[in-house]
Biotite code that builds the C-alpha atoms (Angstrom):
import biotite.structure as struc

atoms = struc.array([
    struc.Atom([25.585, -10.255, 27.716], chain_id="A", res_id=1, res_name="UNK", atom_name="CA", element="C"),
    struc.Atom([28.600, -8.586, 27.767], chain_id="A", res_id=2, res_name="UNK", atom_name="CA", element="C"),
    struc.Atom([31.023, -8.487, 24.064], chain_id="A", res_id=3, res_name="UNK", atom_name="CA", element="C"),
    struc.Atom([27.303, -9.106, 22.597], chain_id="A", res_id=4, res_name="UNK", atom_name="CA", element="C"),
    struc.Atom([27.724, -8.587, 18.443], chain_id="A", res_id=5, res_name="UNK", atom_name="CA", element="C"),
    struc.Atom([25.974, -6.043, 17.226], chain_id="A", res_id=6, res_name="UNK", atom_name="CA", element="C"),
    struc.Atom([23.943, -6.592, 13.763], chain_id="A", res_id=7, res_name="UNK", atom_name="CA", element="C"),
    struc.Atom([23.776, -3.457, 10.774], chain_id="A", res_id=8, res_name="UNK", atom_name="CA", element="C"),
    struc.Atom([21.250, -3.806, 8.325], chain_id="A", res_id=9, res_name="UNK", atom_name="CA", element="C"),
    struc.Atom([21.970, -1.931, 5.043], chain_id="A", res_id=10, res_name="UNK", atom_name="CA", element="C"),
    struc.Atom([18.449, -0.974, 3.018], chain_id="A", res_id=11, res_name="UNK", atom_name="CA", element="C"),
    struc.Atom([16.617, 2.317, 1.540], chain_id="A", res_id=12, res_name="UNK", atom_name="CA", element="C"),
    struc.Atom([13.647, -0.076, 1.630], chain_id="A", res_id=13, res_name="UNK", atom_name="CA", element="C"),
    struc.Atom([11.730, 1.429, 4.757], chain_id="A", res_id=14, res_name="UNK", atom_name="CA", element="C"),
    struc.Atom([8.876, -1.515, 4.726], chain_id="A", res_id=15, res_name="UNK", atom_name="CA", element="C"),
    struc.Atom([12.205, -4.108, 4.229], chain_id="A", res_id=16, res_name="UNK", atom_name="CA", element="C"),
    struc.Atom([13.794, -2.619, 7.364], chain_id="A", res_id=17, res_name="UNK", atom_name="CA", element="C"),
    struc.Atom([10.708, -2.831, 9.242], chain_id="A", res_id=18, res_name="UNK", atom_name="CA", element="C"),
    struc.Atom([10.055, -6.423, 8.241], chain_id="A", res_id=19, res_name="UNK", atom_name="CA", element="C"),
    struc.Atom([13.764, -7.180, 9.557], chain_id="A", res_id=20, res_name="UNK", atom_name="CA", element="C"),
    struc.Atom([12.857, -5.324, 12.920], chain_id="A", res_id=21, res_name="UNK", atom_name="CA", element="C"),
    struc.Atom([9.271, -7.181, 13.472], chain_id="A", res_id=22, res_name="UNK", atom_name="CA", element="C"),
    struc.Atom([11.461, -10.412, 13.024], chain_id="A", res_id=23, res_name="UNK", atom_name="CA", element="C"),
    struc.Atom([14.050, -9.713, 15.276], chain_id="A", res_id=24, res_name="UNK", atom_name="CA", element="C"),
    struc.Atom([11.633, -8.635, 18.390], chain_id="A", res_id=25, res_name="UNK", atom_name="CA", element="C"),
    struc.Atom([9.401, -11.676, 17.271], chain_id="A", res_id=26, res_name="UNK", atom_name="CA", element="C"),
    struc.Atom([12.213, -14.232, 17.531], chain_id="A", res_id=27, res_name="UNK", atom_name="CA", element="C"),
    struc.Atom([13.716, -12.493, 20.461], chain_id="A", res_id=28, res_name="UNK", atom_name="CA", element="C"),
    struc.Atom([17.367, -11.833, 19.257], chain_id="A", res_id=29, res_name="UNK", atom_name="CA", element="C"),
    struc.Atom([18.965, -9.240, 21.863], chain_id="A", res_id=30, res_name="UNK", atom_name="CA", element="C"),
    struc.Atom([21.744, -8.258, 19.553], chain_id="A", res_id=31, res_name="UNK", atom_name="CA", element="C"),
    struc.Atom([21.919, -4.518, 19.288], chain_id="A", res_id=32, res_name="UNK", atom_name="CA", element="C"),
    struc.Atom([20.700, -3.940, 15.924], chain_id="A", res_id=33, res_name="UNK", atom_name="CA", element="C"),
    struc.Atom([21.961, -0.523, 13.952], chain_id="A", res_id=34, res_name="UNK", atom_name="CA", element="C"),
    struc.Atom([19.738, 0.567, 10.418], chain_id="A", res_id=35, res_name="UNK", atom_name="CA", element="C"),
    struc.Atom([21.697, 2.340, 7.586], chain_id="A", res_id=36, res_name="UNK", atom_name="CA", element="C"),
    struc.Atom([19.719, 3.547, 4.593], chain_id="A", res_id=37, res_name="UNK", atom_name="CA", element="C"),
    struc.Atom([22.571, 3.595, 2.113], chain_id="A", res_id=38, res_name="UNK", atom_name="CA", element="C"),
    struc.Atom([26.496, 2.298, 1.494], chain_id="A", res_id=39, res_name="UNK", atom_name="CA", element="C"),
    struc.Atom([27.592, 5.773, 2.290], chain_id="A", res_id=40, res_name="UNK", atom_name="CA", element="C"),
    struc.Atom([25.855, 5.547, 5.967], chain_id="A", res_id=41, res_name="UNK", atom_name="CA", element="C"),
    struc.Atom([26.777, 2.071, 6.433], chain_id="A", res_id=42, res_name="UNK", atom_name="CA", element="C"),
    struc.Atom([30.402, 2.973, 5.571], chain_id="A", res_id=43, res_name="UNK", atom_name="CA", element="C"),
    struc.Atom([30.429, 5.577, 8.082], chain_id="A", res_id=44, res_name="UNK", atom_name="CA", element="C"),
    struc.Atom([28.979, 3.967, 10.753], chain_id="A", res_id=45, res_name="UNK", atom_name="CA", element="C"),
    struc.Atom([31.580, 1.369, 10.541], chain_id="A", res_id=46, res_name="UNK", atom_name="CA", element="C"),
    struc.Atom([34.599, 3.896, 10.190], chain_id="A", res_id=47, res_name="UNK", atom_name="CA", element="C"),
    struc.Atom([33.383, 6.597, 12.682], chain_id="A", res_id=48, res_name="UNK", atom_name="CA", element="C"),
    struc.Atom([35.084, 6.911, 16.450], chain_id="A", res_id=49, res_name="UNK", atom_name="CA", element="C"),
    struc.Atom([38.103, 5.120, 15.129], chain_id="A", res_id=50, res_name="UNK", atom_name="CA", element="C"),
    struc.Atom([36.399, 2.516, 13.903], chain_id="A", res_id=51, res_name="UNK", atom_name="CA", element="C"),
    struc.Atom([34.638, 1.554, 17.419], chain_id="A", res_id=52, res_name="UNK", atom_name="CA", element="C"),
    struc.Atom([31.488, -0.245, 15.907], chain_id="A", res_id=53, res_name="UNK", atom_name="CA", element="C"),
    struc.Atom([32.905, -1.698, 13.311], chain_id="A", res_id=54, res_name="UNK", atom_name="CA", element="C"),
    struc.Atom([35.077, -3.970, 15.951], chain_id="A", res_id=55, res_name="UNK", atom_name="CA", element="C"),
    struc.Atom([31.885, -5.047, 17.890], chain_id="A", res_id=56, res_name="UNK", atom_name="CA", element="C"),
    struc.Atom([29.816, -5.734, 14.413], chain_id="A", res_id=57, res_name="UNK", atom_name="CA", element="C"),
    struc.Atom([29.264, -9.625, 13.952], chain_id="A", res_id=58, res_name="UNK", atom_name="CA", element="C"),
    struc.Atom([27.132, -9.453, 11.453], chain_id="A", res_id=59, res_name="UNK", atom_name="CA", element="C"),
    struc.Atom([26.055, -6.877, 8.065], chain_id="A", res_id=60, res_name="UNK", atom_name="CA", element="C"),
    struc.Atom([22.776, -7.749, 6.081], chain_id="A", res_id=61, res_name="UNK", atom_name="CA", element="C"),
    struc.Atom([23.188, -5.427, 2.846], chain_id="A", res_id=62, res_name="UNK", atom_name="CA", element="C"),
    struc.Atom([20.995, -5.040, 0.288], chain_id="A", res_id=63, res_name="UNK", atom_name="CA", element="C"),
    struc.Atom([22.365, -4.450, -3.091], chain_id="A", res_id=64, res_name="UNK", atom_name="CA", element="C"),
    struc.Atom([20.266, -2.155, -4.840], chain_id="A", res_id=65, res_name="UNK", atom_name="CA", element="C"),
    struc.Atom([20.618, 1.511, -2.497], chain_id="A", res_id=66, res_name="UNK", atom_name="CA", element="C"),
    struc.Atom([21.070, 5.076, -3.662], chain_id="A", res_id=67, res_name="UNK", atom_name="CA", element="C"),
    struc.Atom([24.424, 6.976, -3.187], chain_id="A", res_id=68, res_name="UNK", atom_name="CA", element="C"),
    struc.Atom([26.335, 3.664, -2.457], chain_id="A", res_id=69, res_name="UNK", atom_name="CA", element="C"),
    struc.Atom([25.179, 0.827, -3.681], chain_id="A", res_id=70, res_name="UNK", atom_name="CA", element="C"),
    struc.Atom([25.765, -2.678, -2.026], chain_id="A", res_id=71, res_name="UNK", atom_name="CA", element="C"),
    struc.Atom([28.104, -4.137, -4.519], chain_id="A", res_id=72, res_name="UNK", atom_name="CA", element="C"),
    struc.Atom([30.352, -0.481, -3.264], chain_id="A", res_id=73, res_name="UNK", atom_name="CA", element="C"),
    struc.Atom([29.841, -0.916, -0.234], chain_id="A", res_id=74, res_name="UNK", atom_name="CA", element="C"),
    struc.Atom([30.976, -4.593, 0.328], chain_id="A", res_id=75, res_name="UNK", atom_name="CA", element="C"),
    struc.Atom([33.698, -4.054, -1.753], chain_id="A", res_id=76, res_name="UNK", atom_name="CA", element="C"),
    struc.Atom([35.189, -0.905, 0.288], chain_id="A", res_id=77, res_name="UNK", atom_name="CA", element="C"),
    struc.Atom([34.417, -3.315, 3.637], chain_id="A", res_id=78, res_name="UNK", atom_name="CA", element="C"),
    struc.Atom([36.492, -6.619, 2.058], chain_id="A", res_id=79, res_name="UNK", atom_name="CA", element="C"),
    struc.Atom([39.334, -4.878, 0.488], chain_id="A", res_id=80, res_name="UNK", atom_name="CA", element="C"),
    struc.Atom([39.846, -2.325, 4.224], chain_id="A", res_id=81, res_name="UNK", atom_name="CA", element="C"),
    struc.Atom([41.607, -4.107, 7.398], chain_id="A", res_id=82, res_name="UNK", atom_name="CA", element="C"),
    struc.Atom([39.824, -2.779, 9.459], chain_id="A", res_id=83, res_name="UNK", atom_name="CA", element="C"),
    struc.Atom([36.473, -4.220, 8.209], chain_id="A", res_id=84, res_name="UNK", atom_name="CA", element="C"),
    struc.Atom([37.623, -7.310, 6.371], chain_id="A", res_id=85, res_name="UNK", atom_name="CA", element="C"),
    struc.Atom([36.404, -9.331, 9.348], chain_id="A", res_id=86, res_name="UNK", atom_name="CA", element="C"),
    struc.Atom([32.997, -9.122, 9.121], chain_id="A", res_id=87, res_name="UNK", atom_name="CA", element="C"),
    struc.Atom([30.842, -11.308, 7.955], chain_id="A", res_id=88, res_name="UNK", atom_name="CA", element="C"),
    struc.Atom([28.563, -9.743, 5.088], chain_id="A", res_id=89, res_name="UNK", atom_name="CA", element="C"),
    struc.Atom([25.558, -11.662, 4.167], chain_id="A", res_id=90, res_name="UNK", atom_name="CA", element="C"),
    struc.Atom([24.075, -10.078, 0.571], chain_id="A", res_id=91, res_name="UNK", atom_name="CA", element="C"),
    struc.Atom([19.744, -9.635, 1.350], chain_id="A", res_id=92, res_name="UNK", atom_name="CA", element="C"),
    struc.Atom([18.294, -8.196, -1.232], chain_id="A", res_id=93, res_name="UNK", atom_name="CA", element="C"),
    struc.Atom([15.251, -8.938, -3.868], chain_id="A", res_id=94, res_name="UNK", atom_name="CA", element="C"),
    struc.Atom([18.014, -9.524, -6.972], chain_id="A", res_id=95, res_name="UNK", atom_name="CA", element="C"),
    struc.Atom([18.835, -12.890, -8.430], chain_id="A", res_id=96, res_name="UNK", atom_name="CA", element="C"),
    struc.Atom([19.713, -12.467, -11.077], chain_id="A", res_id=97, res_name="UNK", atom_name="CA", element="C"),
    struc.Atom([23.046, -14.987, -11.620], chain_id="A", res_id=98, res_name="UNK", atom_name="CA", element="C"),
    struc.Atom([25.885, -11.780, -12.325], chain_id="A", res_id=99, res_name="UNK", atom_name="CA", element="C"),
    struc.Atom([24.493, -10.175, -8.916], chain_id="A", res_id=100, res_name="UNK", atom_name="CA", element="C"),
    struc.Atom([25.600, -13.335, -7.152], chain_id="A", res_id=101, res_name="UNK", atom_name="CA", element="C"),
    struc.Atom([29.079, -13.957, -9.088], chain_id="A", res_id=102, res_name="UNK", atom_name="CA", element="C"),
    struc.Atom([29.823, -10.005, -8.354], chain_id="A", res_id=103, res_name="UNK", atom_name="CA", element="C"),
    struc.Atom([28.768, -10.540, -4.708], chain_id="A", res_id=104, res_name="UNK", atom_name="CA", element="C"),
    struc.Atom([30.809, -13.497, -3.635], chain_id="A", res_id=105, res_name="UNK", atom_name="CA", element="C"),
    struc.Atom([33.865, -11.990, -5.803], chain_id="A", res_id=106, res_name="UNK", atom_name="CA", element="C"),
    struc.Atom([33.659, -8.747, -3.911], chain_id="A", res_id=107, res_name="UNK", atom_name="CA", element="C"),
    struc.Atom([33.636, -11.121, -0.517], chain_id="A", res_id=108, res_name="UNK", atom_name="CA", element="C"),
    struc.Atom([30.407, -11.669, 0.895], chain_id="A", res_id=109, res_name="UNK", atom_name="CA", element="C"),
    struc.Atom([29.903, -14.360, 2.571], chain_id="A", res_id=110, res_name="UNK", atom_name="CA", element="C"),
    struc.Atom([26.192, -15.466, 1.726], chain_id="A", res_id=111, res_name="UNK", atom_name="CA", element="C"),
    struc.Atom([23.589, -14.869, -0.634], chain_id="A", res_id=112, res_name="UNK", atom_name="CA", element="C"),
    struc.Atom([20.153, -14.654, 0.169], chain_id="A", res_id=113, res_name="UNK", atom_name="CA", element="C"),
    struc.Atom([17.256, -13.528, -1.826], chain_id="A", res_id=114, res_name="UNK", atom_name="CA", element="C"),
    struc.Atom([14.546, -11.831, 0.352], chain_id="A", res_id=115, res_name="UNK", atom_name="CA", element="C"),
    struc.Atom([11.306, -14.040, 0.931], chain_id="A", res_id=116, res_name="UNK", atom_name="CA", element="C"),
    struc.Atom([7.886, -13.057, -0.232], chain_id="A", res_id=117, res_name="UNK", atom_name="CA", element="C"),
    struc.Atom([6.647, -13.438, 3.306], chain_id="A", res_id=118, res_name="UNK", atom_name="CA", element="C"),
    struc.Atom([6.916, -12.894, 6.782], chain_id="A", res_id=119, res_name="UNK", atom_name="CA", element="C"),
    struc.Atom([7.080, -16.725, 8.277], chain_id="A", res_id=120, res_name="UNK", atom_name="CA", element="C"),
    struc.Atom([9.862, -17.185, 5.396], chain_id="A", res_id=121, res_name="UNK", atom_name="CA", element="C"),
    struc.Atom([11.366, -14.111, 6.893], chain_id="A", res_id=122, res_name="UNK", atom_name="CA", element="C"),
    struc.Atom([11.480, -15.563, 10.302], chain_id="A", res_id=123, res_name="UNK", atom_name="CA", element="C"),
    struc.Atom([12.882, -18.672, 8.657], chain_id="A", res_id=124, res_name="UNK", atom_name="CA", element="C"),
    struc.Atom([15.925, -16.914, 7.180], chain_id="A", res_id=125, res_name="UNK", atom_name="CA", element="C"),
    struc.Atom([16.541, -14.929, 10.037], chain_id="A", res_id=126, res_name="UNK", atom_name="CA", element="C"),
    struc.Atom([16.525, -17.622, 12.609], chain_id="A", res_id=127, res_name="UNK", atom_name="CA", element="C"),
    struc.Atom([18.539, -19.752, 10.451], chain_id="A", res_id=128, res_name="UNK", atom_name="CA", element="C"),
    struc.Atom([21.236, -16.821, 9.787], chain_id="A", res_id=129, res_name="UNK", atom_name="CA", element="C"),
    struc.Atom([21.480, -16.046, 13.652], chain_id="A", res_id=130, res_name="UNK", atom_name="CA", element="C"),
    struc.Atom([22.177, -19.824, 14.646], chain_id="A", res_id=131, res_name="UNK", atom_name="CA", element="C"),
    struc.Atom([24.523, -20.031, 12.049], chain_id="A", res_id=132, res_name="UNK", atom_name="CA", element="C"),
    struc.Atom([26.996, -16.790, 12.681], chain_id="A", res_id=133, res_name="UNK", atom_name="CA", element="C"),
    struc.Atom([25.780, -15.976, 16.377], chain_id="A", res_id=134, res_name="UNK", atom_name="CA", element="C"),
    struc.Atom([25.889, -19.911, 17.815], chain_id="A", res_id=135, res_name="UNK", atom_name="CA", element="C"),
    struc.Atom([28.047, -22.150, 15.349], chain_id="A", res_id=136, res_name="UNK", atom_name="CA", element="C"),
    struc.Atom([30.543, -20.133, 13.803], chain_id="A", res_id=137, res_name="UNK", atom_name="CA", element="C"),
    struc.Atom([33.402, -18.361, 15.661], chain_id="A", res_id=138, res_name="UNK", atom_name="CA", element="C"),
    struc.Atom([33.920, -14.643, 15.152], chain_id="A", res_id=139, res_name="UNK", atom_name="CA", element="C"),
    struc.Atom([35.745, -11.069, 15.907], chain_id="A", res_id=140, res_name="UNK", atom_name="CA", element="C"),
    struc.Atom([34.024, -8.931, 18.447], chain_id="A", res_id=141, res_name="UNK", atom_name="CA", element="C"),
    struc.Atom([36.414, -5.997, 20.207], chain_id="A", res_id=142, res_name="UNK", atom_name="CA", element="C"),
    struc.Atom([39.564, -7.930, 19.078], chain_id="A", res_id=143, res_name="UNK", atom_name="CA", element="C"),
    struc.Atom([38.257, -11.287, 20.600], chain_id="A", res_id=144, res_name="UNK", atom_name="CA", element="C"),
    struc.Atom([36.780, -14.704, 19.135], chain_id="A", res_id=145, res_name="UNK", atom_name="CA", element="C"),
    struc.Atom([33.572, -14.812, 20.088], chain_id="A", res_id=146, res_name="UNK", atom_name="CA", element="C"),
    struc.Atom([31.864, -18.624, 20.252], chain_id="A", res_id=147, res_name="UNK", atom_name="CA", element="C"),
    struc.Atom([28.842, -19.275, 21.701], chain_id="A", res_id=148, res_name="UNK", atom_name="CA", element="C"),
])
């Protein structure tokens, strides 16, 4: 499909970034789907080729605890820059403790999720994020609104 979102997950955790793939091909989602294993890589994969993939991203999972540049960093360079403001940043990471959300949602993102124990309640988050920003809610892709 042609102006189809792409998806960046943001984790050092190489068994967490494997989950996310194994529940991506298992549910089917055809989204391109880009891995960064720290804020500093996410950051430039957003910003590089005049900012290119950053205006076909729909959606950023970031986890909050990553060397380098951590998540709380990171979302807060991608609210507070034009250029990135747009997309939709979903925090997915083990923490919940209460000051991780607060921070989180003050810096902008736009959800919350603590990452399940296991795999079926990984499937369950994951299909219920993808309906939600990739077939109910309207957003930026090249310049567009996309709706589906």
């Amino acid at each position: 499909m042609p102006n189809t979102p792409s998806i960046i997950i943001a984790d050092d955790d190489a068994d967490d970034r494997l989950l996310l793939q194994e529940a991506f091909a298992h549910i089917k989602i055809s989204n391109p789907v880009y891995y960064a294993e720290n804020g500093i890589e996410l950051l430039h994969m957003l910003t590089e080729n005049d900012y290119s993939r950053a205006s076909k991203t729909g959606l950023i999972l970031l986890d909050l605890n990553m060397p380098m540049k951590n998540g709380f960093e990171a979302l807060k360079e991608i609210k507070s820059n034009e250029h990135l403001m747009h997309i939709p940043v979903v925090i997915y990471t083990t923490s919940s403790i209460e000051g991780d959300v607060l921070l989180s949602y003050r810096n902008g993102a736009n959800a919350y999720i603590t990452k399940p124990q296991t795999f079926n309640a990984i499937l369950d988050v994951i299909v219920t994020l993808y309906k939600f920003w990739f077939s109910y809610s309207k957003i930026p892709c090249e310049g567009k609104v996309i709706a589906f």
